[in-house]
DSSP file (Angstrom, degrees, kcal/mol; ACC not computed):
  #  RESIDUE AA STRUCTURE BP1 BP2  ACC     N-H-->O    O-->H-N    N-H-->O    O-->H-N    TCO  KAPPA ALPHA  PHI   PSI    X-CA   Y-CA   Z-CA
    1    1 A X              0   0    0      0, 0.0     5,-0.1     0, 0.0    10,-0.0   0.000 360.0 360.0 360.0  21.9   45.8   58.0  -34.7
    2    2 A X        +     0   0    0      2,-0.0     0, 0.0     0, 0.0     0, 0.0   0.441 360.0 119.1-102.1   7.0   47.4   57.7  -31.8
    3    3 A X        -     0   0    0      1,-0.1     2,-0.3     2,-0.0     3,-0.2   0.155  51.4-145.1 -34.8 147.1   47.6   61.4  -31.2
    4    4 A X  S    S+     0   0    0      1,-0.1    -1,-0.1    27,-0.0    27,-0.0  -0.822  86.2   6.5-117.8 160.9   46.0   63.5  -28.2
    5    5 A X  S    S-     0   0    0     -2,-0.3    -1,-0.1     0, 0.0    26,-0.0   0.797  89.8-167.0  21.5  46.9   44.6   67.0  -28.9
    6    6 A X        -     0   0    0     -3,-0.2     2,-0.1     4,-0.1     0, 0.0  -0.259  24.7-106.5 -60.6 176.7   45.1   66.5  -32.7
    7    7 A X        -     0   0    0     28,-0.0     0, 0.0     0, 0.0     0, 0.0  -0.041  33.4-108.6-109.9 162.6   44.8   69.7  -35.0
    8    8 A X  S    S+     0   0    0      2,-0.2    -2,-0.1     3,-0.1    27,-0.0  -0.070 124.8  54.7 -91.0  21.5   41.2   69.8  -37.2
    9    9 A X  S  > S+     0   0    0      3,-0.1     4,-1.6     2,-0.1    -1,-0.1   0.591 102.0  52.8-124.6 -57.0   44.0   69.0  -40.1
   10   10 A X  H  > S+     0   0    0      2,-0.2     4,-2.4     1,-0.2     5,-0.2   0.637 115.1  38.5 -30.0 -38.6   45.2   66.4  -38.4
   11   11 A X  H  > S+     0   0    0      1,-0.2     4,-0.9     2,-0.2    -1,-0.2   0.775 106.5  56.0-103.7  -0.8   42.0   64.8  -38.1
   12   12 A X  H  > S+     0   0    0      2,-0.2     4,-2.2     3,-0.2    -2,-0.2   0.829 108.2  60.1 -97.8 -33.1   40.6   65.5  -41.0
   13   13 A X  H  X S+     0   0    0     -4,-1.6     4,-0.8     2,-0.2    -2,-0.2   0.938 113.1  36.5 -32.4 -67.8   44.2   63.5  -42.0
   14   14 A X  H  X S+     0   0    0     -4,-2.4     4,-0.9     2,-0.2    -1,-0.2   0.606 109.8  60.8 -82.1 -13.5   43.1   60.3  -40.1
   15   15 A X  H >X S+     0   0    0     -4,-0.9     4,-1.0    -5,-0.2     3,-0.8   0.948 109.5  43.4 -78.0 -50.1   39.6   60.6  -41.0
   16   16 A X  H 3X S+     0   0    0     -4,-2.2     4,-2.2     1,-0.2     3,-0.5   0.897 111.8  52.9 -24.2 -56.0   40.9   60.3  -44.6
   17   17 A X  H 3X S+     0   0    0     -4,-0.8     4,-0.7     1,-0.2    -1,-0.2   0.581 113.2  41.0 -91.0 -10.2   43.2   57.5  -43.7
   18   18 A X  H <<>S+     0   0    0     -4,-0.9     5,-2.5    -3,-0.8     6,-0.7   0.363 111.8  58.8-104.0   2.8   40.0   55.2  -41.8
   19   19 A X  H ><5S+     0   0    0     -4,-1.0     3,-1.8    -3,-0.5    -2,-0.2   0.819 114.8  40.4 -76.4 -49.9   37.5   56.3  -45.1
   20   20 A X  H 3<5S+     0   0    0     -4,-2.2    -2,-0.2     1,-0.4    -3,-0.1   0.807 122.9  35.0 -72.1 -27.4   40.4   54.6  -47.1
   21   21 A X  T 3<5S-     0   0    0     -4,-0.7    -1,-0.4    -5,-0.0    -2,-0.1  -0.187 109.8-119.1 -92.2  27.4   41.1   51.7  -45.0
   22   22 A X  T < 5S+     0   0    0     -3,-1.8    -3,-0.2     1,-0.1     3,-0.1   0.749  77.2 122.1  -3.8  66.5   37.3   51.2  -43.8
   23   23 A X    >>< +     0   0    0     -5,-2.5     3,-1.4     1,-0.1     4,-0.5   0.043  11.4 135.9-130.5  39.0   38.0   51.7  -40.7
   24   24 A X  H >> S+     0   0    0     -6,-0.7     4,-3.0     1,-0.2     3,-1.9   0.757  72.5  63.8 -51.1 -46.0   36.0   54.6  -39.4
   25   25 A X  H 3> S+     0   0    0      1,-0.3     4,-2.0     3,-0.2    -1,-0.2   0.814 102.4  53.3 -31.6 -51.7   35.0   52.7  -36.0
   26   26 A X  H <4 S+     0   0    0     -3,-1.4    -1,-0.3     2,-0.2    -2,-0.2   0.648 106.9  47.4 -51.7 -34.2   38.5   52.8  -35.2
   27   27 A X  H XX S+     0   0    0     -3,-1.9     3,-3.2    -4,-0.5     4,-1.3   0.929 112.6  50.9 -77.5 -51.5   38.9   56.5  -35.8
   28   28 A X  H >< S+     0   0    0     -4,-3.0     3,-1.2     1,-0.3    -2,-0.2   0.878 102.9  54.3 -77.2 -32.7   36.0   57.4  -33.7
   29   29 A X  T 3< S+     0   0    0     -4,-2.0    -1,-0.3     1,-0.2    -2,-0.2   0.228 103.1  57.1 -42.4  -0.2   36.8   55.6  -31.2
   30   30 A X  T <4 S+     0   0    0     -3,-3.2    -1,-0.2    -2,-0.2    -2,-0.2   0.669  85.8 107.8 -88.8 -40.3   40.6   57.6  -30.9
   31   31 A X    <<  -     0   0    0     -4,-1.3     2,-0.2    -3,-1.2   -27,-0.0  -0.327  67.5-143.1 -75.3 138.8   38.8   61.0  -30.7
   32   32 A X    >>  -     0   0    0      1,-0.0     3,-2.1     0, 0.0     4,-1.7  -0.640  27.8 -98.8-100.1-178.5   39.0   62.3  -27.6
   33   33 A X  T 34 S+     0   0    0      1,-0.3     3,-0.4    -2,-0.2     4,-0.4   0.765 123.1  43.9 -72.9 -23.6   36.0   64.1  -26.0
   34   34 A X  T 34 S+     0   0    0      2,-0.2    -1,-0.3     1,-0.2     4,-0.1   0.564 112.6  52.4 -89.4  -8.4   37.5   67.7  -26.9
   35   35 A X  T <4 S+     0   0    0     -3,-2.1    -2,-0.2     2,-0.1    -1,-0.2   0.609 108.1  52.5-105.2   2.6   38.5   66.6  -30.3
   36   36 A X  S  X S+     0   0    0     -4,-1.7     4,-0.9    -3,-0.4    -2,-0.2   0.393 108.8  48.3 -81.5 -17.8   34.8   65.4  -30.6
   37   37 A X  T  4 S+     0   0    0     -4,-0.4     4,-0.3    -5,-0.4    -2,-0.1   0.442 112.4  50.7-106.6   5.3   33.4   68.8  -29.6
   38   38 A X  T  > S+     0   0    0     -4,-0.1     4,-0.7     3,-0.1    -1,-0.1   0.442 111.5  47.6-119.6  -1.1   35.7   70.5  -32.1
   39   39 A X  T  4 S+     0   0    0      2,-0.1    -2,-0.2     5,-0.1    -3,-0.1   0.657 110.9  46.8 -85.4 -30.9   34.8   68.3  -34.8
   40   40 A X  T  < S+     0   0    0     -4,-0.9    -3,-0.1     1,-0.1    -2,-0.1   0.830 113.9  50.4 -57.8 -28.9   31.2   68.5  -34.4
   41   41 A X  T  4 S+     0   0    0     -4,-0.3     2,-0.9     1,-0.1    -2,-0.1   0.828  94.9 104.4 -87.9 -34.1   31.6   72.6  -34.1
   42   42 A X    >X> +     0   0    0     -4,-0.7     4,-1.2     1,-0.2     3,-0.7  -0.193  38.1 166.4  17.1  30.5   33.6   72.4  -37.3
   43   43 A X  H >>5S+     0   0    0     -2,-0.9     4,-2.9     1,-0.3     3,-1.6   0.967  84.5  61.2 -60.4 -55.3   32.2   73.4  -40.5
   44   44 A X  H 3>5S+     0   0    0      1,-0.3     4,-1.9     2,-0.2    -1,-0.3   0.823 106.5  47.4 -34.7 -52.0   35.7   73.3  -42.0
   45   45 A X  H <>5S+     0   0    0     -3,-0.7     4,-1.5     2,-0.3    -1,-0.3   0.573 109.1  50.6 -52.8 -31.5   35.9   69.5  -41.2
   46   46 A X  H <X5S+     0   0    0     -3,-1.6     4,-2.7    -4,-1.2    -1,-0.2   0.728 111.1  48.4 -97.2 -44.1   32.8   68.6  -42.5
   47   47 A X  H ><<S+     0   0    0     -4,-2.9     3,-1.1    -5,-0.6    -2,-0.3   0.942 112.8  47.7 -51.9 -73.1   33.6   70.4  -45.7
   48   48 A X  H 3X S+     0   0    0     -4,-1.9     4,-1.9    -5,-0.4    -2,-0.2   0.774 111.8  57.6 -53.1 -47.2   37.1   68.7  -46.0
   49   49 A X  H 3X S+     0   0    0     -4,-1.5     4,-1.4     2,-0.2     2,-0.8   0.963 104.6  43.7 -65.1 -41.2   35.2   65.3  -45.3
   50   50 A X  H << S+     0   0    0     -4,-2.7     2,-0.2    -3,-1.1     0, 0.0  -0.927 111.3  55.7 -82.8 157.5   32.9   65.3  -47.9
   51   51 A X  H  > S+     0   0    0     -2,-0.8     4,-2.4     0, 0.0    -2,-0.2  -0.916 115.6  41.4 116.5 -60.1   35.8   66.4  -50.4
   52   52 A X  H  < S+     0   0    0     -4,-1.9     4,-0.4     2,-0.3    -2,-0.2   0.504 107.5  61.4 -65.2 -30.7   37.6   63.3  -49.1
   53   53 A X  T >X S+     0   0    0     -4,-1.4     3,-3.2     2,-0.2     4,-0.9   0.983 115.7  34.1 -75.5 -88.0   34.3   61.2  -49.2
   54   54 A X  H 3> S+     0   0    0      1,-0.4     4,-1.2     2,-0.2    -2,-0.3   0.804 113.5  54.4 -75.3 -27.6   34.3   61.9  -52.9
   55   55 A X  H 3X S+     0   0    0     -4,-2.4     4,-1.0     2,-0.1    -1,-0.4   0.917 114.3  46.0 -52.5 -28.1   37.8   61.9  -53.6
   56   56 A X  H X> S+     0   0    0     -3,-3.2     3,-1.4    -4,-0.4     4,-0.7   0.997 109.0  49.5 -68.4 -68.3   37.6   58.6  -52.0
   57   57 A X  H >< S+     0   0    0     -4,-0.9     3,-1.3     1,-0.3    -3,-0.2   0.934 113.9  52.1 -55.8 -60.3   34.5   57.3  -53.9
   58   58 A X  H 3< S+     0   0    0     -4,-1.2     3,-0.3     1,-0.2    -1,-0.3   0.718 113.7  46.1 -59.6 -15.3   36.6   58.6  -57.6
   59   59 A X  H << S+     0   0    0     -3,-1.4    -1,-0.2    -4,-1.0    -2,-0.2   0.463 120.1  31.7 -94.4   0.5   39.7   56.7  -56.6
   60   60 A X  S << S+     0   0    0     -3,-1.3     4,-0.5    -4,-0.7    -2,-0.2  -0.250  80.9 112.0-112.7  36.1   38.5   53.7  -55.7
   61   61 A X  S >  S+     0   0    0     -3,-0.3     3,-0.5     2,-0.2    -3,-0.1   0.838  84.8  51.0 -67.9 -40.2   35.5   53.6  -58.1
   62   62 A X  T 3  S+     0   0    0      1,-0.2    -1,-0.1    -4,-0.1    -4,-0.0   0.910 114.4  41.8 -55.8 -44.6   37.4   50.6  -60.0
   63   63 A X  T 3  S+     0   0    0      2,-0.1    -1,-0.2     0, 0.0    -2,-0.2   0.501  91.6 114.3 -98.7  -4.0   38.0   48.6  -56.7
   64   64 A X    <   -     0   0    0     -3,-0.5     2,-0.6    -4,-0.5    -3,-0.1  -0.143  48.3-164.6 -25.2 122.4   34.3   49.3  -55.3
   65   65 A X        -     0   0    0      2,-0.0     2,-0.5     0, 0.0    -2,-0.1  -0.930   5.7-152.4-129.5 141.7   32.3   46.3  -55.0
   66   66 A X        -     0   0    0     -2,-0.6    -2,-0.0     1,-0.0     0, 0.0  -0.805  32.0-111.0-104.8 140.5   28.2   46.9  -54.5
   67   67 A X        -     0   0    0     -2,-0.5     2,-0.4     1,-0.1    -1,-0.0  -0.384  27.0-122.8 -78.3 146.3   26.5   44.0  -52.6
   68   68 A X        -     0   0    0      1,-0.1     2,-0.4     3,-0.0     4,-0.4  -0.733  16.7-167.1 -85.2 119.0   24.0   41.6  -54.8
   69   69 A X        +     0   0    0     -2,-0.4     4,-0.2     1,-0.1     5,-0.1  -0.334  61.8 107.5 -97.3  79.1   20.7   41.6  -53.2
   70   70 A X  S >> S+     0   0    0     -2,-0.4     4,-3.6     2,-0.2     3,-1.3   0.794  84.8  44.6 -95.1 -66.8   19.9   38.6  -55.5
   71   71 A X  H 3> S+     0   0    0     -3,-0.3     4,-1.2     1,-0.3    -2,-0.1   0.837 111.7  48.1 -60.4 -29.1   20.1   36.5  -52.5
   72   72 A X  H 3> S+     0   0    0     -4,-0.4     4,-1.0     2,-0.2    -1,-0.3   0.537 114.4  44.9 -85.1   1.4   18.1   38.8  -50.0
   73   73 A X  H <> S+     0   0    0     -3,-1.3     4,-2.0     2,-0.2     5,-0.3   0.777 113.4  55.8 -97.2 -74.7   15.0   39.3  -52.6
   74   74 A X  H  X S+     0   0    0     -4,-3.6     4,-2.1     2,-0.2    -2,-0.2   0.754 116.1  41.5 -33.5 -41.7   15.7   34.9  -53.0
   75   75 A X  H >< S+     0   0    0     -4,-1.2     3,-1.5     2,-0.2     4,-0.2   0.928 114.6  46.2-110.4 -92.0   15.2   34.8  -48.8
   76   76 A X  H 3X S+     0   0    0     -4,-1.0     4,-2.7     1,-0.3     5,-0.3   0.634 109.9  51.3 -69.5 -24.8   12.6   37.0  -48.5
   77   77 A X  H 3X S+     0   0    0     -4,-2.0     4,-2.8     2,-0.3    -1,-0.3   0.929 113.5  51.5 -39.3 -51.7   10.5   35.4  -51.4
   78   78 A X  H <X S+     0   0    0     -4,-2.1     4,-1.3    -3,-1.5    -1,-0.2   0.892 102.7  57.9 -41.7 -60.7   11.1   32.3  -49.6
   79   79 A X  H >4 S+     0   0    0     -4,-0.2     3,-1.3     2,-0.2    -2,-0.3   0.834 107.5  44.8 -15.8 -79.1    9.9   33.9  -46.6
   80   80 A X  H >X S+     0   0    0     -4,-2.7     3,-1.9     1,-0.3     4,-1.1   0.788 104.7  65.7 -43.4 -46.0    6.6   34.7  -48.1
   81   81 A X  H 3X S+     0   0    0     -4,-2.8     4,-2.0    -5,-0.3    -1,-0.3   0.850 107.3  34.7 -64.9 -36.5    6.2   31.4  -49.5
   82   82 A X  H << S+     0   0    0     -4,-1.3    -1,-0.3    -3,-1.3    -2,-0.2   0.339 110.7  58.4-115.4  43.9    6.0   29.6  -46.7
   83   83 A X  H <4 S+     0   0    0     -3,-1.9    -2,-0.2    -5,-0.1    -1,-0.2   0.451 113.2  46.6-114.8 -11.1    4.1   32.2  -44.5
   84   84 A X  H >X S+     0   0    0     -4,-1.1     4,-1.1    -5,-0.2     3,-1.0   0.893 116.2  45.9 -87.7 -65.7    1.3   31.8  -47.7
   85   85 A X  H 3X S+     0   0    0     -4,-2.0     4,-1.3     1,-0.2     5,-0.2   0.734 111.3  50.1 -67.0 -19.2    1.8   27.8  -47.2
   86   86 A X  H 3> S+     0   0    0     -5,-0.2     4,-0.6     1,-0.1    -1,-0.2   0.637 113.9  51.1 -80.4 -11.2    1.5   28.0  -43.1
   87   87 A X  H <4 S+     0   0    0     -3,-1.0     4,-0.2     2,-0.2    -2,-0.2   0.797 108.6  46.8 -96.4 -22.7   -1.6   30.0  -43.7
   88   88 A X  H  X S+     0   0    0     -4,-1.1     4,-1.4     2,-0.2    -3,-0.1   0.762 111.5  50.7 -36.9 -77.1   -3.0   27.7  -46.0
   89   89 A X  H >X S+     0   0    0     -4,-1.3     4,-1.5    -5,-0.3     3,-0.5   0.942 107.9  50.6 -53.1 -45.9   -2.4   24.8  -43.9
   90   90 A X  H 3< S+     0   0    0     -4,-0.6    -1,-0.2     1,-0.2    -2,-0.2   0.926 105.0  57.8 -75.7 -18.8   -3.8   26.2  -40.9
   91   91 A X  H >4 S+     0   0    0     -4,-0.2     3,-0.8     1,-0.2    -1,-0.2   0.871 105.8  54.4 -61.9 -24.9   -7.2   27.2  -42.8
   92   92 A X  H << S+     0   0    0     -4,-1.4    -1,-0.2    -3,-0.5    -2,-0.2   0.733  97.5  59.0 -86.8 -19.0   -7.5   23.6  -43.8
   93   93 A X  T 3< S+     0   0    0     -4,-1.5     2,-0.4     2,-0.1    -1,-0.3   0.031  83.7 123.3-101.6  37.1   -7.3   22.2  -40.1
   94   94 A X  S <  S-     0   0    0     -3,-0.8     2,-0.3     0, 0.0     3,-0.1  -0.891  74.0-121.3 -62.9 124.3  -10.3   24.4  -39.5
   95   95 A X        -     0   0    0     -2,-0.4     4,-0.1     1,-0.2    -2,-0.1  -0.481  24.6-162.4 -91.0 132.4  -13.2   22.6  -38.3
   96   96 A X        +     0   0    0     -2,-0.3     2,-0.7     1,-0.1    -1,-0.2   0.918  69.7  66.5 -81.0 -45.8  -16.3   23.2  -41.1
   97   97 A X  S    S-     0   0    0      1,-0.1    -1,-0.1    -3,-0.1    -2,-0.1  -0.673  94.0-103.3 -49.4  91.3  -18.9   22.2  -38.9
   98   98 A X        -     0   0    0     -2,-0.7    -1,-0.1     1,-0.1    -2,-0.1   0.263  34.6-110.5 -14.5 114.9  -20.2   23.9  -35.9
   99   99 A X        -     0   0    0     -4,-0.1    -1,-0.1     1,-0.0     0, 0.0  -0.468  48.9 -96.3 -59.1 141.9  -19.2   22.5  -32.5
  100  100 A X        -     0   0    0      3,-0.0     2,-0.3     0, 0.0     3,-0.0  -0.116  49.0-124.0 -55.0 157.3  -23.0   20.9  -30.8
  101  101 A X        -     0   0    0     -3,-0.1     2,-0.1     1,-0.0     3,-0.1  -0.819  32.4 -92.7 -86.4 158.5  -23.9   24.2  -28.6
  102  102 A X        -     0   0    0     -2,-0.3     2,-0.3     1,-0.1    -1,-0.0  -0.299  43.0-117.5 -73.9 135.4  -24.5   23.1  -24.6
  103  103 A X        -     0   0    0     -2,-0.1     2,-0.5    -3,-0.0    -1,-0.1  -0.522  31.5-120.1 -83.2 163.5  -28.0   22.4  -24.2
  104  104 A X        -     0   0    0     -2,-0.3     2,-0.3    -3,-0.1    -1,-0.0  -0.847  28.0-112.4-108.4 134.5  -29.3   25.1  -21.6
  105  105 A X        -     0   0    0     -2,-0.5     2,-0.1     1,-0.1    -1,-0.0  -0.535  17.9-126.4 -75.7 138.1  -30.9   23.6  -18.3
  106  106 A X        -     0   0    0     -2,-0.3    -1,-0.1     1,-0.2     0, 0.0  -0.433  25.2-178.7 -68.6 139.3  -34.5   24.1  -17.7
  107  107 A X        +     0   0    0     -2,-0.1    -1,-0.2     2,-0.0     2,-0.1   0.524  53.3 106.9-123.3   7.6  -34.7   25.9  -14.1
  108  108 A X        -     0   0    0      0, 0.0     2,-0.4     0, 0.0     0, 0.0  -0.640  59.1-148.7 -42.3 143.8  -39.0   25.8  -14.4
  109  109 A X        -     0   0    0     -2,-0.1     2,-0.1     0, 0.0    -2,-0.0  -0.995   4.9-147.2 -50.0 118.3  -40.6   23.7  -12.6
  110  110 A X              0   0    0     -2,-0.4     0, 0.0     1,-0.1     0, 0.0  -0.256 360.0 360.0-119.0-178.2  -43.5   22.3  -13.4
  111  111 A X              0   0    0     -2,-0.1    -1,-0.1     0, 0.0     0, 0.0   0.364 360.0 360.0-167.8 360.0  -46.2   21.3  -10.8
């Protein structure tokens, strides 16, 4: 990827070769700004990537691993649970009784 003014064949090459290595950051960050406006303009490139996308996904289906959210459903439950038990608690340090009201001054006079 150390190429200048690559070919759409050429990139569509290294775009292949940072799908497989997951290293796509890397790639875009190589392109230079004319080989970013000729990949966006591209329909051919965009075809050839998804083809490569799923070529990718069917040859490395085996070696694929999909992240558990066992543990992020376990954290937010947790979460909830003690935003239910801080809510709880704070209803209970509620005062049940009315505070006295301020007596109001008399401003009659009486005579």
């Amino acid at each position: 990827m150390s190429h200048t003014d690559r070919e759409i064949q050429e990139l569509l090459a290294d775009y292949a070769e940072a799908l497989r290595d997951g290293s796509i950051p890397v790639f875009l960050k190589s392109l230079t700004r004319g080989e970013g406006r000729r990949i966006s303009s591209a329909p051919e490139f965009w075809d050839a990537a998804e083809v490569v996308r799923y070529l990718n996904s069917a040859g490395f289906a085996d070696k694929a691993a999909t992240p558990g959210v066992d543990l992020f459903i376990s954290r937010v439950d947790a979460k909830v649970a003690s935003r239910l038990k801080k809510a709880r608690g704070s209803a209970r340090t509620t005062r049940k009784t009315p505070r006295p009201a301020a007596r109001a001054k008399r401003t009659e006079k009486t005579t």
